[in-house]
C-alpha positions as CSV (number, residue, x, y, z in Angstrom):
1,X,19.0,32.9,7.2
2,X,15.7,33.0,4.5
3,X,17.3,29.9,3.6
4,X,17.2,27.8,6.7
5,X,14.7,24.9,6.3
6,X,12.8,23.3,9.2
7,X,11.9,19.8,9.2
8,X,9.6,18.2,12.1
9,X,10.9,14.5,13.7
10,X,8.6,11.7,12.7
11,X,7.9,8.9,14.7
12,X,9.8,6.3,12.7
13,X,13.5,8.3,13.8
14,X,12.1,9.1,17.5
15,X,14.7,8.8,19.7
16,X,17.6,8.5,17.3
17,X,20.8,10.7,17.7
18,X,20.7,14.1,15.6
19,X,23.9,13.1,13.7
20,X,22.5,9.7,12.7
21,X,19.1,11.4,11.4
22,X,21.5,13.3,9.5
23,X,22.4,10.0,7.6
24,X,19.0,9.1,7.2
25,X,17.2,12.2,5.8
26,X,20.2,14.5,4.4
27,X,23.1,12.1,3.8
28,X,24.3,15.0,1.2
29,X,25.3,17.1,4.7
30,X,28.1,15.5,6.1
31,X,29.0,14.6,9.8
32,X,31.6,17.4,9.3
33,X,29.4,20.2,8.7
34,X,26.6,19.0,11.3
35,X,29.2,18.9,14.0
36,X,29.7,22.6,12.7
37,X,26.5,24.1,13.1
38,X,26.3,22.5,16.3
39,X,29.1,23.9,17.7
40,X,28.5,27.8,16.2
41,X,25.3,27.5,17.3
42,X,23.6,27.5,13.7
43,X,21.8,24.1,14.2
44,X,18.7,24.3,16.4
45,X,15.9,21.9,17.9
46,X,13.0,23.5,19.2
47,X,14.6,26.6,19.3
48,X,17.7,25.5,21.6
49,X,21.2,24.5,21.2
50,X,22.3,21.2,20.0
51,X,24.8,18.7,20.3
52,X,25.5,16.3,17.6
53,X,24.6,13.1,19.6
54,X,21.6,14.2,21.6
55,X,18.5,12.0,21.3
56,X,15.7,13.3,19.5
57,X,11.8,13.0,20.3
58,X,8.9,12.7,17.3
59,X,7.6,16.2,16.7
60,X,10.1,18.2,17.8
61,X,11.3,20.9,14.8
62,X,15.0,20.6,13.6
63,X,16.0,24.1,11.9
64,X,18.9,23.5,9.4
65,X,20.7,26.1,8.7
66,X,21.6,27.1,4.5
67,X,24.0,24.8,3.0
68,X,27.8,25.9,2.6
69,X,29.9,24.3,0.4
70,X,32.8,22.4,2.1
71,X,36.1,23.0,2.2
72,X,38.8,20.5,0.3
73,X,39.1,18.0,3.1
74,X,43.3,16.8,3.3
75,X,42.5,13.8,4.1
76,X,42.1,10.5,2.2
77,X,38.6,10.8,0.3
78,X,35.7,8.5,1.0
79,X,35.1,5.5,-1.0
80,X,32.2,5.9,-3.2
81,X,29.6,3.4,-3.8
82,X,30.0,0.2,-5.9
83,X,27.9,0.8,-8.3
84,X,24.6,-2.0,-8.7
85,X,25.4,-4.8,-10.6
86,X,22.8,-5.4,-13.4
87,X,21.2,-8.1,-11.2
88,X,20.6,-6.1,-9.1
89,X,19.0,-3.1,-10.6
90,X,16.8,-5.9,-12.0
91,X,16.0,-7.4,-8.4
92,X,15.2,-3.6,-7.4
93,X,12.9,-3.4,-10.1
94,X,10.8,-6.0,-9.5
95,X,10.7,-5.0,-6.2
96,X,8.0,-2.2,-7.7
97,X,4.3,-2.8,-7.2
98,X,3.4,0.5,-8.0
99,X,4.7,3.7,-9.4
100,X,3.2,7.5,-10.5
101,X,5.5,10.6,-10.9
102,X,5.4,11.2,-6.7
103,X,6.5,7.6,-5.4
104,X,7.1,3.8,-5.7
105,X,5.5,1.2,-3.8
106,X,7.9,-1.6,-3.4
107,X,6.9,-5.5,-2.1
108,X,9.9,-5.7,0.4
109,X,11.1,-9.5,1.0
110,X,11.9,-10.3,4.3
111,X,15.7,-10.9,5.2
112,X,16.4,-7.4,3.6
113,X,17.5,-4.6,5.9
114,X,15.9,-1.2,4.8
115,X,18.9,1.1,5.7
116,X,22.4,0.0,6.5
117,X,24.2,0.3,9.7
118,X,26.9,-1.7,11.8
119,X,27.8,-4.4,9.3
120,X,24.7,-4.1,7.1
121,X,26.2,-3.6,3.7
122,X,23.4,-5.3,1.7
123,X,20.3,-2.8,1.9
124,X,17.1,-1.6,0.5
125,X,18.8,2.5,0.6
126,X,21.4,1.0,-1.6
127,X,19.4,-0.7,-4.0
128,X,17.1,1.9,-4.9
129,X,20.0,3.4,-6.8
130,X,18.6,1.2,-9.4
131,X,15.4,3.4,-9.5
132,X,17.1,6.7,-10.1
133,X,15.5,8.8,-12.7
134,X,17.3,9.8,-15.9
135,X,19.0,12.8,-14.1
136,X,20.0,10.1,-11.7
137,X,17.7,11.5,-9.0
138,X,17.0,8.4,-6.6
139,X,14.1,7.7,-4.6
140,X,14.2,8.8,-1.0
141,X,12.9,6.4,1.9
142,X,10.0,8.1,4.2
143,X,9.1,5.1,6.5
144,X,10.8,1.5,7.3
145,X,10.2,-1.9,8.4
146,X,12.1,-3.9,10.1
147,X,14.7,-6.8,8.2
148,X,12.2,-9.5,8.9
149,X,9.4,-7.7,7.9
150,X,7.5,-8.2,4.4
151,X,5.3,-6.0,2.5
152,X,4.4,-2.2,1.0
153,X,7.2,-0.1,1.6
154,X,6.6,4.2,0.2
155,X,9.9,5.6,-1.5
156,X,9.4,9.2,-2.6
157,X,10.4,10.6,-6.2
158,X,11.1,14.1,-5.4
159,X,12.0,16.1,-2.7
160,X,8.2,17.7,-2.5
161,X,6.5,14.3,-2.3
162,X,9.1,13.1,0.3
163,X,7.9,15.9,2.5
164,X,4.7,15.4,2.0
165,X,4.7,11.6,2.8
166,X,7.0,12.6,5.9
167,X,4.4,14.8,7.0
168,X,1.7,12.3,6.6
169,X,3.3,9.6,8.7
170,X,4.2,11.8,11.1
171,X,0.7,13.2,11.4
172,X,-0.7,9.7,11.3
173,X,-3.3,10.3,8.7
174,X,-1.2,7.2,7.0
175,X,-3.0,3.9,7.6
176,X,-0.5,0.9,7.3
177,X,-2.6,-2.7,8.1
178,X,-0.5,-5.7,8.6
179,X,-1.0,-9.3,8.6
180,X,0.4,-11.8,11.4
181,X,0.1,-15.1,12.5
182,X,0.4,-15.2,16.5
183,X,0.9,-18.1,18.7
184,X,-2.8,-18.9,20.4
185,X,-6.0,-17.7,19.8
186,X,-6.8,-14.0,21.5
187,X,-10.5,-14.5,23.8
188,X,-11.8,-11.8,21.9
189,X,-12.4,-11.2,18.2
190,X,-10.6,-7.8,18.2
191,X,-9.1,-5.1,20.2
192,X,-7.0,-1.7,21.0
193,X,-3.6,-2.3,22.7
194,X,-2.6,0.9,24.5
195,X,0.5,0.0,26.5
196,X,3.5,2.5,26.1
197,X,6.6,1.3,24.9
198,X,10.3,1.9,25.9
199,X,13.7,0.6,25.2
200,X,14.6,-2.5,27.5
201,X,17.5,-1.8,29.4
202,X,20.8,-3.8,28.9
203,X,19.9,-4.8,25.4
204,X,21.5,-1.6,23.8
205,X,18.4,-0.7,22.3
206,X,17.3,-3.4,20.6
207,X,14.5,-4.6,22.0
208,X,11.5,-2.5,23.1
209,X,9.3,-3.6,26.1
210,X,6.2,-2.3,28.1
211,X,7.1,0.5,30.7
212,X,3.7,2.3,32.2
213,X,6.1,5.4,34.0
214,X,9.3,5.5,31.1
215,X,7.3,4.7,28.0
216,X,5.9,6.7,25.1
217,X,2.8,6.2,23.7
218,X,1.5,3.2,21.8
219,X,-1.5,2.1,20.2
220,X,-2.1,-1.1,18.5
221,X,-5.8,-2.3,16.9
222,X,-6.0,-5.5,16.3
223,X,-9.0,-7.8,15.2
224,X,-9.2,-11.8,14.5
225,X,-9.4,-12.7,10.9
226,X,-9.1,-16.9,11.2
227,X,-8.1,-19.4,13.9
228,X,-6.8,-23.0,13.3
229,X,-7.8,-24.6,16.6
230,X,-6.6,-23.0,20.0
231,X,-2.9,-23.6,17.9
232,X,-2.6,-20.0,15.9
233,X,-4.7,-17.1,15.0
234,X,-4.0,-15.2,12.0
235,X,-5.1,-11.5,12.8
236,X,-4.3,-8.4,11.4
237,X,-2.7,-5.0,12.8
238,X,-3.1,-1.5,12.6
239,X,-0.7,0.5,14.2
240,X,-1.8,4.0,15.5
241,X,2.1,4.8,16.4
242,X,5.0,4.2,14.7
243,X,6.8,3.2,17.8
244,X,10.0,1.1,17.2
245,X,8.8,-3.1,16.8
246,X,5.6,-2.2,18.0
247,X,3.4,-4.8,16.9
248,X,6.1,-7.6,17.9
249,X,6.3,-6.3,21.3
250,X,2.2,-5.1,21.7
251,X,1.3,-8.9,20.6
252,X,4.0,-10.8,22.7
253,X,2.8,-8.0,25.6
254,X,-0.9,-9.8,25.5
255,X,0.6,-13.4,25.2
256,X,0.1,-14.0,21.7
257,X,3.7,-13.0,20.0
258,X,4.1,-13.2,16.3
259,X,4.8,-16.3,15.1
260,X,8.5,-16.8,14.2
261,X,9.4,-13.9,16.6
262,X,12.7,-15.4,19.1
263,X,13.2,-12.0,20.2
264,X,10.0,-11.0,22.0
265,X,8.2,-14.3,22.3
266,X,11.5,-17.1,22.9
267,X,11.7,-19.8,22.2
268,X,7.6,-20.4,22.6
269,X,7.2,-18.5,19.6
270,X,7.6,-21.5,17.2
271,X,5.0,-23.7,15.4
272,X,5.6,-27.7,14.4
273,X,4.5,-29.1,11.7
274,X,6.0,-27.7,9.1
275,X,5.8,-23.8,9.7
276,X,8.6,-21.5,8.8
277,X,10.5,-20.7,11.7
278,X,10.8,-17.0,9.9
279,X,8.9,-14.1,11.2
280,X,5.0,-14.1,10.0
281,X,4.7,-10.4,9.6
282,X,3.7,-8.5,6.3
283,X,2.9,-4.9,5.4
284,X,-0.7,-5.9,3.6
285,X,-1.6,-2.7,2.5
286,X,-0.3,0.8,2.5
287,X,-3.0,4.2,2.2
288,X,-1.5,7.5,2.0
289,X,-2.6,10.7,0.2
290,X,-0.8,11.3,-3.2
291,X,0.9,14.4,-3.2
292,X,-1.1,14.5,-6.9
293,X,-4.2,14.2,-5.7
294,X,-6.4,11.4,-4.7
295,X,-4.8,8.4,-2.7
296,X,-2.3,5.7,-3.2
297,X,-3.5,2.8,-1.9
298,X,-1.6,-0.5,-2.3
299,X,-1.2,-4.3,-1.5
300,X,1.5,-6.0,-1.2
301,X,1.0,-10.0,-1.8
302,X,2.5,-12.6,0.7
303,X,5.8,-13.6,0.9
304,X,6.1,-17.4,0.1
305,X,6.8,-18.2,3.9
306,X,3.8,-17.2,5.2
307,X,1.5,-17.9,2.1
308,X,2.6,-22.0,2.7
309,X,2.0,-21.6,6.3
310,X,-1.2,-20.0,6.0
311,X,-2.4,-22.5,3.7
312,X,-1.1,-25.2,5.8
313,X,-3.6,-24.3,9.1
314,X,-5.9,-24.3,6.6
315,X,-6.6,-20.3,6.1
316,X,-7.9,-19.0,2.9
317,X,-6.3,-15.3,2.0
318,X,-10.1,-13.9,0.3
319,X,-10.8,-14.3,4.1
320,X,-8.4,-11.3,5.0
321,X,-10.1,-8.6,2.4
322,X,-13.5,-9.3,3.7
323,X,-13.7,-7.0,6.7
324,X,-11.6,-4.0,8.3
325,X,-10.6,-3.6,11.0
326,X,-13.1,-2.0,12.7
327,X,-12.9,1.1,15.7
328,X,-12.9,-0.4,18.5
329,X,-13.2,0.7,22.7
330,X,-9.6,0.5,23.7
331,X,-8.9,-2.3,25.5
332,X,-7.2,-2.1,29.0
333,X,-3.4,-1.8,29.2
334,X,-2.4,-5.2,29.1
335,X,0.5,-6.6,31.8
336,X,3.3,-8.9,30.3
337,X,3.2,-12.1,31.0
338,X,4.5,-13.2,34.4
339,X,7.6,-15.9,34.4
340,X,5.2,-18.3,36.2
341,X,3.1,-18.6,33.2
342,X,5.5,-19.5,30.4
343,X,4.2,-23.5,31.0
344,X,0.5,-22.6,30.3
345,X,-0.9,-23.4,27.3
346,X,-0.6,-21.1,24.2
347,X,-4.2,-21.1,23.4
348,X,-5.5,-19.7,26.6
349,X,-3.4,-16.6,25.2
350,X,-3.0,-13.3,27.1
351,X,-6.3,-11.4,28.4
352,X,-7.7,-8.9,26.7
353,X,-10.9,-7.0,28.5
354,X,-12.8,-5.3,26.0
């Protein structure tokens, strides 16, 4: 029983099944022995009975109980995994912008998938077998962004650090800023989106939307860095939850989705002219207390998509390191956009009171 751990439900698994965060954050305890403790009782969240597929909420405290060692299954035995070829371990490595004895920072390129799942074989998780330590320890992922999503991504070293990141996530005293283009121009230079977030029905979860009586909490800051005409603005992001697409749904929420973005802006969400039809969003820079002391703070450069289209309106990068975002009053909840205005012009944007 002195052996039971307790671990608290970030934001980034909040409302995932028990038995799937499981496979996230202790893929050494097997389905098997989950459904076990479930059904003796053993396994606990906030204090109460569990069952294996029941959703889970960020903060609540899961209480695992000691690991047992499983008995000889009769059954054929799982596959184990291929291991990395040598491109591969070399890709991973120069994946790594930063490293101390705690963590790696790694530049993630868009297109790759941070964990597997239904018929995601090619992954981050997988890769960072390539950064396994002479012991063959591998990193352990804390946070994730989404396949289409570039930039800083924090894998932890040891077990100690990877708690100590998960707590600092979890407790928001991580600041992650992005950088996006958007379609439009916002009417004011920055802003706090505070519109709660839920999953849209009928789309099995894979798309968020706003919903004022359903939704849990979501904050967004945003602030203007450059605008090419009333065409594009590029602004960047810093998200005060860790809700699921978040930024993609806050900015398409105002009017002004992320350039690149078919799922939450359509098929208005698309420049001309020569712009990348991928999605224009980029972890710029990651700050997290080091479990060593002092901070790790890290940025992650542009991927090539976004670094020709931002040169093609005509945007300078310096421009983005000048100012922070800055607090701000939050900004009133704002309303998607009606059908009846999907012919107005892009530029006139969604409204923002300040």
């Amino acid at each position: 029983m002195a052996d039971a751990r307790t671990f608290t439900v970030t934001e980034d698994d909040d409302g995932i099944r028990l038995d799937r965060w499981f496979k996230r954050n202790q893929p050494e305890i097997s389905f098997n022995i989950v459904s076990r403790w479930a059904r003796t009782g053993q396994l606990r969240v906030d204090g109460k009975r569990v069952a294996p597929g029941e959703r889970l909420m960020a903060g609540q405290e899961i209480r695992v109980p000691p690991i047992e060692p499983e008995q000889p299954s009769r059954g054929p035995a799982k596959p184990k995994r291929d291991p990395l070829s040598e491109e591969e371990e070399e890709f991973v490595r120069s994946l790594v912008i930063f490293r101390d004895d705690n963590a790696f920072v790694l530049n993630k390129p868009p297109g790759l998938a941070t964990q597997g799942g239904t018929k995601t074989t090619n992954h981050l998780d997988r890769l960072l077998d390539g950064l396994a330590d002479e012991a063959g320890n591998r990193p352990k992922l804390v946070h994730r962004l989404d396949k289409d999503t570039s930039g800083a991504l924090l894998v932890a070293r040891t077990a100690r650090a990877a708690a100590l990141f998960s707590k600092s996530f979890s407790g928001r005293t991580a600041k992650k800023l992005y950088w996006a283009l958007v379609m439009g121009v916002p009417s004011a230079d920055e802003g706090l989106i505070d519109a709660p977030l839920a999953k849209q029905p009928g789309t099995g979860g894979e798309k968020m939307h706003v919903d004022e009586e359903h939704g849990l909490p979501a904050k967004t800051r945003w602030r203007v860095i450059d605008r090419a005409g009333n065409r594009a603005a590029w602004v960047e992001l810093q998200p005060l939850t860790g809700r699921t697409h978040q930024l993609r749904a806050h900015m398409a929420a105002i009017g002004h989705p992320i350039v690149g973005d078919g799922k939450y802006g359509g098929a208005e969400a698309f420049l001309t002219g020569g712009i990348s039809r991928k999605l224009h969003l980029h972890a710029r820079r990651l700050k997290i207390d080091s479990p060593g002391g002092g901070k790790i703070d890290v940025a992650a450069d542009l991927p090539e998509h976004m670094e020709q289209s931002l040169e093609t309106l005509g945007f300078e990068v310096a421009a983005g390191e000048r100012v922070a975002v800055s607090r701000t009053r939050p900004a009133s909840r704002p309303k998607p956009r009606r059908e009846s205005r999907r012919g107005e012009r892009r530029a006139r944007g969604g409204r923002v009171r300040r």
